[in-house]
C-alpha positions as CSV (number, residue, x, y, z in Angstrom):
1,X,-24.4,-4.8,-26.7
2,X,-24.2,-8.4,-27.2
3,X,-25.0,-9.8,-30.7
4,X,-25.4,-13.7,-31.1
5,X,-24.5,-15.5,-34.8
6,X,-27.8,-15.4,-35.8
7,X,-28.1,-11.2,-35.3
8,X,-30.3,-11.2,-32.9
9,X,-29.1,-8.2,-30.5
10,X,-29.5,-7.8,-26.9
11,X,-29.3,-4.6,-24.5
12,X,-26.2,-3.5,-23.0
13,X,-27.9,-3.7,-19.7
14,X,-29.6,-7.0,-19.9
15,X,-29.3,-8.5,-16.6
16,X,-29.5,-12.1,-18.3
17,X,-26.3,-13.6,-18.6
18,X,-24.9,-14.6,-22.5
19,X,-26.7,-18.2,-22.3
20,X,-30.0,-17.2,-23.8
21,X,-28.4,-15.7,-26.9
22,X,-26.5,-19.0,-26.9
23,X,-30.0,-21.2,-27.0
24,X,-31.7,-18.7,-29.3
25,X,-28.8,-19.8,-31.8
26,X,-29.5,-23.5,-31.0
27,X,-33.1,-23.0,-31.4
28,X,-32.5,-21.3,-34.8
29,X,-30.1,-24.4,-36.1
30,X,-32.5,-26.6,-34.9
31,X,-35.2,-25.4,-36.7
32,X,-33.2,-25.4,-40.3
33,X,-32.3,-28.3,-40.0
34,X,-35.4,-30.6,-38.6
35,X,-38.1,-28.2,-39.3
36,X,-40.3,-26.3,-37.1
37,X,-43.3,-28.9,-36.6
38,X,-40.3,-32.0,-35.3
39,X,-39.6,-28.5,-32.8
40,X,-43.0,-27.8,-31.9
41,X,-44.6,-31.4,-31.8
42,X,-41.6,-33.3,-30.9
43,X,-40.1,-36.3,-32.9
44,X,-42.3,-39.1,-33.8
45,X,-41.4,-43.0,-32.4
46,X,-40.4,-45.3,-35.3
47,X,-40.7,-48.6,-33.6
48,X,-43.0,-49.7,-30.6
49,X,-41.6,-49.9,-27.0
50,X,-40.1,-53.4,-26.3
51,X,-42.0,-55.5,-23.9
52,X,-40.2,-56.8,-20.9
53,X,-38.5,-60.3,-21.3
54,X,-39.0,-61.0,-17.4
55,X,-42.8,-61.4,-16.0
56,X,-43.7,-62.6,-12.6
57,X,-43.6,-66.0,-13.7
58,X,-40.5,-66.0,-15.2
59,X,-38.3,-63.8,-12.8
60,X,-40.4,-66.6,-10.3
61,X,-38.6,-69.1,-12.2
62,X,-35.3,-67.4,-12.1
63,X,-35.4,-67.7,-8.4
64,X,-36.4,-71.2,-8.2
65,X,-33.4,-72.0,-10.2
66,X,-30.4,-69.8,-7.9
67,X,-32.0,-71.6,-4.7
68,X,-32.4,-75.2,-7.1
69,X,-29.4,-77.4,-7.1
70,X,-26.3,-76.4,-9.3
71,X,-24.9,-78.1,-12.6
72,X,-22.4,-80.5,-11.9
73,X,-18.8,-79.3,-11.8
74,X,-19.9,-75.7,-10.9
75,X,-19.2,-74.1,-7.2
76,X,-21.8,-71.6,-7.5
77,X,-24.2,-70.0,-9.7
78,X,-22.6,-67.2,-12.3
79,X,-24.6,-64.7,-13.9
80,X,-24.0,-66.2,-17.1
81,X,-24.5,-69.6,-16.1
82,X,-28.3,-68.5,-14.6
83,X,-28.5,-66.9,-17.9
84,X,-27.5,-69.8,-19.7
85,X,-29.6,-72.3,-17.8
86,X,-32.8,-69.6,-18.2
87,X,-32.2,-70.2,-22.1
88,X,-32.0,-74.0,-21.6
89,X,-35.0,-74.4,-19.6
90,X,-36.9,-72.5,-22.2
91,X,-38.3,-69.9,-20.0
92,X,-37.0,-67.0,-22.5
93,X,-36.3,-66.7,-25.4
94,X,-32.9,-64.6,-25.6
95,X,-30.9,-62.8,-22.4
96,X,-28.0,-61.6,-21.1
97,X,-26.0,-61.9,-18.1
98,X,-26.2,-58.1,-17.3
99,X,-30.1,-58.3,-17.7
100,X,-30.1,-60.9,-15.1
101,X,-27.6,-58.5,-12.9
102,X,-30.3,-55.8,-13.0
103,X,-33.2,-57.6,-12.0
104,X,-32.9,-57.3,-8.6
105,X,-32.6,-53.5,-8.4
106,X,-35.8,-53.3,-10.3
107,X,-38.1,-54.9,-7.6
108,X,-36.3,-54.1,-4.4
């Protein structure tokens, strides 16, 4: 016989292995401590999903400026220096360089 924390007993000859006593328990903790209806209906969104920063026009613009003609003093084009010069030319408001680095992967 296998018994799990919260007593709930199981037959000797259960042919389900020990993991569903194991979730029963974690059921049961979750339930006394968030409360049946957070179980049931899942937990409720405090804030609004975030809006992209990067449209068509702007990832657009992003383009035009790695094929456009670098800063002076610079070899090539860095990911923070793209993000850098997005910032300067206004076409966001804030960025980062890995936001810029994952761009690409999203469209191809």
């Amino acid at each position: 016989m296998l018994r799990s924390a919260a007593g709930f007993v199981a037959p000797a000859n259960d042919p389900r292995p020990r993991e569903h006593l194991l979730s029963f328990d974690n059921l049961l903790k979750c339930l006394s401590i968030e409360g049946s209806e957070v179980r049931l209906e899942g937990k409720k969104l405090n804030d609004l999903p975030t809006l992209p920063k990067f449209n068509r026009k702007s990832k657009a613009k992003l383009i035009a400026t790695c094929l456009g003609k670098l800063p002076e003093g610079v070899g090539k084009w860095t990911l923070q220096l793209l993000a850098d010069q997005l910032l300067q030319l206004r076409v966001v408001d804030s960025t980062h360089a890995e936001t810029i680095r994952q761009m690409p992967k999203k469209s191809a």
